[in-house]
N, C-alpha and C positions, 0 to 999 in steps of 0.2 A: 291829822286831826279829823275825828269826824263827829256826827250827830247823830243820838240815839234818841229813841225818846224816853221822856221823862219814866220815872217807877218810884213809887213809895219810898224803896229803900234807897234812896238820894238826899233823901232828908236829911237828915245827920250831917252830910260833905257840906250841903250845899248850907245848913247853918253856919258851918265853918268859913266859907268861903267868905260870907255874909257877914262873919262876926268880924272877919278879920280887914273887911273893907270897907265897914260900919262909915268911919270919916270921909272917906272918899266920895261915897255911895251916897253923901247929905247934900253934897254941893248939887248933883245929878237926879238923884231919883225923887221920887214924892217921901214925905214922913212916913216914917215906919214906926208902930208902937216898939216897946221892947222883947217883945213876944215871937217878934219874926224873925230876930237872930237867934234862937232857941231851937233845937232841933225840934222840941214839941209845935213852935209856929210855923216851922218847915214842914212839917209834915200835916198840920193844917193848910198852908198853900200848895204842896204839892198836888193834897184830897182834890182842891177846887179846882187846876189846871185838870187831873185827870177827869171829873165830874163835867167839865165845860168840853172836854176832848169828847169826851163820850156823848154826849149831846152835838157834836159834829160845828161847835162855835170855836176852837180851838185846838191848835196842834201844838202840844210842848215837847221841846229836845231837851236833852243835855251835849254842851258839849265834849269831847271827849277827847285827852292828849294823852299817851302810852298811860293806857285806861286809868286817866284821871280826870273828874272833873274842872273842868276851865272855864265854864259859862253855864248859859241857856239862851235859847233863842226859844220866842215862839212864832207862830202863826198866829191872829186872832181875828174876832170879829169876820168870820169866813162867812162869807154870803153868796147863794148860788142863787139859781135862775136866771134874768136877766143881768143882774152885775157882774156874778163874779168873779170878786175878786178878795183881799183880806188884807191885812196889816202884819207888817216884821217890825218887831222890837227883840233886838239883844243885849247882854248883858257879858261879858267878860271882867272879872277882877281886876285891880289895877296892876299886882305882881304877873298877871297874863298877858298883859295889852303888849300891845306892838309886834306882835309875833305871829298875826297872819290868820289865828284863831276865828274873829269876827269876820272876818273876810270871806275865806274858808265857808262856814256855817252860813253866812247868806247865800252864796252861790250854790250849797246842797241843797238848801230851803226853796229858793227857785225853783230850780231843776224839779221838786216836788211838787209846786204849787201848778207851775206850768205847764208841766208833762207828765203827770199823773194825776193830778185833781182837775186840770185842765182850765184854770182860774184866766181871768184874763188881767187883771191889773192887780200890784204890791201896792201898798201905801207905807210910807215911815213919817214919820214925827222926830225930827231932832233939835235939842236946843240951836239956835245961832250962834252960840260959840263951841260946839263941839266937831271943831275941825275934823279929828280922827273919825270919827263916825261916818261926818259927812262925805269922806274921803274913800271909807268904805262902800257906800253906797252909791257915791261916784263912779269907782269903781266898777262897779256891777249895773250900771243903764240907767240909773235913778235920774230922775229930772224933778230939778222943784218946778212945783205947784204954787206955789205961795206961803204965806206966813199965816199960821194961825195966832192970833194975838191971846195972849193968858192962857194957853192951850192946858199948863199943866202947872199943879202948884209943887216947889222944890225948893228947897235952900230959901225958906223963908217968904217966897213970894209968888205972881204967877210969872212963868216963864215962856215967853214968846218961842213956839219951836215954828221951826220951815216943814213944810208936807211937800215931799217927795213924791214921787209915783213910777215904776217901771210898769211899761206894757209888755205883756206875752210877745216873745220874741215870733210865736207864729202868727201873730195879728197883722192882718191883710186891709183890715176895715169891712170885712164883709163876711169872713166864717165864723160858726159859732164856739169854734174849740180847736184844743190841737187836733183831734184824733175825728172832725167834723167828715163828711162823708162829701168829697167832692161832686160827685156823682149829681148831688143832690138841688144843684146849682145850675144842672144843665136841662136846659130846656127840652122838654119831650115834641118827638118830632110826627 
């Protein structure tokens, strides 16, 4: 499995995937009109991930198994200067799950966030009963934070999710980044 990012021409699969996991997708994600299972409303959210990507507030993947789409993950909400850091949320299908897929694509997303964009902290939002998620994100150094109460409206109501956070595995408490300049630390004599 791996993670590409997002293109235009995903549109199509990814209505498919979308159409086909419509009831699943009601208990978990926010309303959707009927437009976003449409390959025309895919390729209207694809436009706005690439738009928000290009404007440097978002990274979209696809994920990808013996080149088929399986998921998406993003990056979002990326903020530099003093914070940052940005937010993972994924999505895998229900006929996809359990297979390592989600896991997978957070540990490449990392490894991106931390060691080439140089971010210092993830954030995730997951409902309190989405075990497998939380599982993944356990996984990968996640620590909650706390509980945001009505974080997100889904299946009817709002949904208490937990906030999560891993830190940059090269966080010391004192450099500015991975690739920070030690040097820069030492006192001139």
């Amino acid at each position: 499995m791996r993670i590409r990012p997002l293109r235009p021409a995903d549109s199509e699969a990814l209505a498919e995937l979308y159409r086909q996991d419509r009831a699943f997708l009601r208990e978990w994600e926010p309303d959707e009109p009927d437009a976003f299972f449409t390959p025309e409303g895919q390729r209207a959210s694809v436009a706005q991930a690439l738009r928000e990507s290009a404007d440097g507030r978002m990274m979209p993947w696809i994920m990808e198994a013996d080149g088929q789409p399986v998921g998406r993950i993003n990056l979002t909400g990326i903020t530099l200067g003093s914070l940052m850091a940005a937010s993972v949320g994924y999505w895998v299908p229900r006929r996809f799950g359990g297979r390592g897929h989600a896991s997978s694509a957070v540990g490449q997303v990392l490894d991106i966030a931390f060691f080439e964009l140089g971010l210092h902290r993830i954030d995730a939002y997951v409902r309190v009963d989405h075990a497998a998620s939380l599982r993944v994100l356990a996984k990968h150094g996640f620590h909650t934070v706390g509980v945001s109460r009505g974080h997100l409206y889904a299946s009817g109501r709002w949904q208490d999710q937990i906030c999560l956070q891993r830190i940059a595995p090269w966080d010391d408490g004192v450099r500015m980044g991975a690739d920070f300049d030690d040097a820069l630390l030492t006192p001139a004599v």
